[in-house]
C-alpha positions in Angstrom: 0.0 0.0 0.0 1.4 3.7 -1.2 1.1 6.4 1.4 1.1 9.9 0.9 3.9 10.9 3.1 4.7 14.6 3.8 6.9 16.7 1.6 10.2 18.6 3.0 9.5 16.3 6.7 11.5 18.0 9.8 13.1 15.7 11.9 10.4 14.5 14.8 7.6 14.8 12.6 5.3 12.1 13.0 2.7 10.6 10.0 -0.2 8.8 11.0 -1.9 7.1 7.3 -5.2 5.8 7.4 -4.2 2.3 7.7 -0.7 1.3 8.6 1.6 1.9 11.4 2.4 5.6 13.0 6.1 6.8 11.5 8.3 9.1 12.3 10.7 11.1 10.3 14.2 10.6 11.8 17.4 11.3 9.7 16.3 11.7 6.6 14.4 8.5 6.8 10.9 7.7 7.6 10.7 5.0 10.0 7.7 2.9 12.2 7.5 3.3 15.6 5.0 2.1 17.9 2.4 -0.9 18.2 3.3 -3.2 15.9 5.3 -1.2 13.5 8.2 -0.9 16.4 11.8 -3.2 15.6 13.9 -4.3 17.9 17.6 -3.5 17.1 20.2 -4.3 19.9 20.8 -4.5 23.7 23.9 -3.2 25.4 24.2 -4.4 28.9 26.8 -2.3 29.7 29.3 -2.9 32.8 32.0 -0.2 32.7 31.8 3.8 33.0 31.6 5.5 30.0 30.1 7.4 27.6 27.2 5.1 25.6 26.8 4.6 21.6 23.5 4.6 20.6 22.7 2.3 17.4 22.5 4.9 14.3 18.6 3.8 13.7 17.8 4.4 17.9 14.5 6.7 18.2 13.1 4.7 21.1 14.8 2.7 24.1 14.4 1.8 27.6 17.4 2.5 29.8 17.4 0.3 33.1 20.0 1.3 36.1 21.2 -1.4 38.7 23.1 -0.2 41.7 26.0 -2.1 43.5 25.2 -4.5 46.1 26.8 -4.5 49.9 29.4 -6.3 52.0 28.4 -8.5 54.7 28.7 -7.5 58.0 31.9 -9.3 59.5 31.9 -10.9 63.5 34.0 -11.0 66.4 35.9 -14.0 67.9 33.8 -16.0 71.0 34.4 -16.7 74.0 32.7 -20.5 75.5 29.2 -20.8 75.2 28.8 -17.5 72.8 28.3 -16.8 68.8 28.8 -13.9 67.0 27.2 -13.4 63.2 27.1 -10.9 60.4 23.9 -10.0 59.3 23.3 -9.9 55.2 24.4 -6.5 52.9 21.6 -4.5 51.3 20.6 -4.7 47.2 21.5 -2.2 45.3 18.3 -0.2 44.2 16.7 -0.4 40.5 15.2 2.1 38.2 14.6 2.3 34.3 12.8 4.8 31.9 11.8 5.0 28.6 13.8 7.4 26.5 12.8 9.3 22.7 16.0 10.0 21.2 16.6 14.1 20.5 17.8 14.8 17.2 21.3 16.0 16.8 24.1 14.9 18.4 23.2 12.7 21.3 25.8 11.3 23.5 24.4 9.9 27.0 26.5 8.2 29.5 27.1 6.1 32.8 28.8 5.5 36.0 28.5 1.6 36.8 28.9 0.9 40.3 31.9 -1.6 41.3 32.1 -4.4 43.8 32.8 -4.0 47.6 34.4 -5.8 50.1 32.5 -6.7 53.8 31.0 -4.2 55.4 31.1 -1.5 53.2 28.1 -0.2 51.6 27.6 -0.8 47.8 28.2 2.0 44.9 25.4 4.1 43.0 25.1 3.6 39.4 23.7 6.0 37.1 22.2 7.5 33.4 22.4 10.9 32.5 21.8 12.5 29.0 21.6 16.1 29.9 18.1 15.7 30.1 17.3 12.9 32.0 19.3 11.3 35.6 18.7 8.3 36.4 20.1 6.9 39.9 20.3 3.6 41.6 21.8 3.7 45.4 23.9 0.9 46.1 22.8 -1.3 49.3 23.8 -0.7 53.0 26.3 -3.3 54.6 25.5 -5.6 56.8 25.8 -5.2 60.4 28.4 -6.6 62.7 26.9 -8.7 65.7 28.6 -8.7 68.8 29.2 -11.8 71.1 26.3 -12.3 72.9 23.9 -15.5 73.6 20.5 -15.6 71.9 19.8 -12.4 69.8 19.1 -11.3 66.2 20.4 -8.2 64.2 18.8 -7.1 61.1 20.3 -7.2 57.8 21.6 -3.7 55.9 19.2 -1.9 54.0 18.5 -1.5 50.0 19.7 1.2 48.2 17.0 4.1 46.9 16.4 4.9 43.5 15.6 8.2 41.4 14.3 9.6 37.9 13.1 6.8 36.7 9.4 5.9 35.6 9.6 2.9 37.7 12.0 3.2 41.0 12.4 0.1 43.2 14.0 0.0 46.4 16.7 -2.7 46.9 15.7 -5.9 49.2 17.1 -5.7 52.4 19.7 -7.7 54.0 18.8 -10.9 56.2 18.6 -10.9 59.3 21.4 -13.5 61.6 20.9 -15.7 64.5 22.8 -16.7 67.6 20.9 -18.9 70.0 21.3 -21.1 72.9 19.5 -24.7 73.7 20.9 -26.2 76.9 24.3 -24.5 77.1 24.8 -25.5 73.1 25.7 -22.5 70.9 23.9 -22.7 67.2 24.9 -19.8 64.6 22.9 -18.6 61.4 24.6 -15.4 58.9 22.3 -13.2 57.7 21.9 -14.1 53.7 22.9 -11.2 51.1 19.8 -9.6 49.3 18.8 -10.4 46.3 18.7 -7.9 43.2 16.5 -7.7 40.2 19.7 -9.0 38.3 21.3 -11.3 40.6 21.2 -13.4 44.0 22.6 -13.0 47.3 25.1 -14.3 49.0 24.4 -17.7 50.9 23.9 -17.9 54.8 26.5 -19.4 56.6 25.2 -22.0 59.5 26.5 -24.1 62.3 24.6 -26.4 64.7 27.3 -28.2 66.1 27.9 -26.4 69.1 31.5 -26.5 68.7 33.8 -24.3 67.8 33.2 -22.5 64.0 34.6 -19.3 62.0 32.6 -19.2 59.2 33.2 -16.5 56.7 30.6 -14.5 54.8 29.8 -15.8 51.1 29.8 -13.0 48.1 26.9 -12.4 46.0 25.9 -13.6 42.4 25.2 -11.2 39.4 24.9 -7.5 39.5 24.0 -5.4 42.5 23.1 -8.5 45.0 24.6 -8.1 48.6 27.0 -10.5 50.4 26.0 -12.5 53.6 27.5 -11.9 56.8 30.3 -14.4 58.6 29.5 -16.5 61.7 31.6 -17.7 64.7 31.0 -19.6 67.7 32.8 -21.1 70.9 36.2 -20.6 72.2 39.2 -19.8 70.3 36.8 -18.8 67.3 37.7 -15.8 65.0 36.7 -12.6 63.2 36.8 -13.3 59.5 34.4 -10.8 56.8 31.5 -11.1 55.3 31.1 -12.0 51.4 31.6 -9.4 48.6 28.7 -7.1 47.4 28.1 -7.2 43.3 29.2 -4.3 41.1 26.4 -2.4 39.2 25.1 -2.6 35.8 23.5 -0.3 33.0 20.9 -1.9 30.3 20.1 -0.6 27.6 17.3 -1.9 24.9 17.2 0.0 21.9 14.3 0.4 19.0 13.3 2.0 15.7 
């Protein structure tokens, strides 16, 4: 079917015929956008700083932000009949928006978050175009527990996010467990949070009742948090919690 396009088209000028897809003109070229007229053309999932390189026929894509993950918390050595744990590091937070491509030059970029050790608290990663910022807070470590008999801490918190049509708080850390039965010590590490692109670090536990240093275990993926270390009985040790997950930028591009 021959439509009737527009003579001498401006770039962003849009062409609705009476049957047919929506267009847009865009570099010279008229192009679908929209419904089913919209193409796919490439995904960058994009892990290091840096200014990003849109694919010549971009008008359309969805830009999604991942922040870094946290440490575990870390533990203290025990004395007899006494457990120490590390509770879980925080998520980093998520965001994403859907972008129209100015015309002209167009160069966005990004900071991607990097890793962290234990008990640190995880890097922000973010999109910004001049126009648009998009931010995703990296998680909050994990908290130390000191030696003590039964008692709980709480895991560290998810980052926050910003700018985005859709901004999602990070999980939170879990929570870890000393507690007594009969004079026998039992230890449980708070797990590492799990993020929208990866999983948290696995708890660390020991029912034995004898002595245990059990460090922390690191995340999987982008922007998941590490789980907190254990120890329990006499002569135990302080060792760290697991690694948080560096960030990650991804960006889905159309015509």
């Amino acid at each position: 079917m021959a439509f009737d396009f527009p003579s001498s088209p401006t770039n962003g000028q849009v062409f609705v015929p009476p049957s047919g897809p929506t267009y847009i003109f865009n570099g010279g070229v008229w192009n679908t956008v929209g419904g089913y007229g919209a193409t796919f053309l490439q995904q960058q999932v994009i892990t290091v700083s840096g200014d990003i390189t849109l694919h010549s026929e971009t008008l359309n894509f969805l830009v999604e932000v991942q922040g870094g993950g946290a440490g575990g918390g870390s533990n203290y050595g025990c004395a007899a009949s006494q457990g120490s744990i590390g509770t879980g590091g925080g998520a980093g937070a998520y965001c994403s928006k859907w972008i129209k491509r100015p015309s002209g030059v167009y160069t966005p970029s990004c900071t991607v978050a990097a890793s962290v050790g234990y008990s640190t608290n995880g890097n922000a990663s973010t999109f910004t175009d001049g126009t648009n910022t998009l931010t995703a807070g990296g998680g909050y470590s994990g908290n130390v527990g000191a030696a003590y008999g039964s008692i709980v801490y709480g895991g560290g918190q998810g980052g926050i996010a910003s700018g985005g049509d859709i901004n999602a708080q990070g999980e939170r850390g879990g929570a870890g467990l000393v507690w007594q039965l009969t004079g026998s010590v039992s230890i449980l590490s708070g797990m590492g949070a799990t993020s929208r692109f990866g999983v948290g670090g696995a708890q660390s536990l020991n029912t034995s009742g004898g002595a245990a240093t059990l460090a922390g275990s690191p995340g999987i993926g982008y922007g998941s948090g590490g789980s907190g270390a254990a120890s329990q009985g006499a002569g135990s040790g302080s060792v760290g919690g697991g690694a948080g997950t560096p960030g990650l930028v991804v960006i889905t591009e159309f015509r």
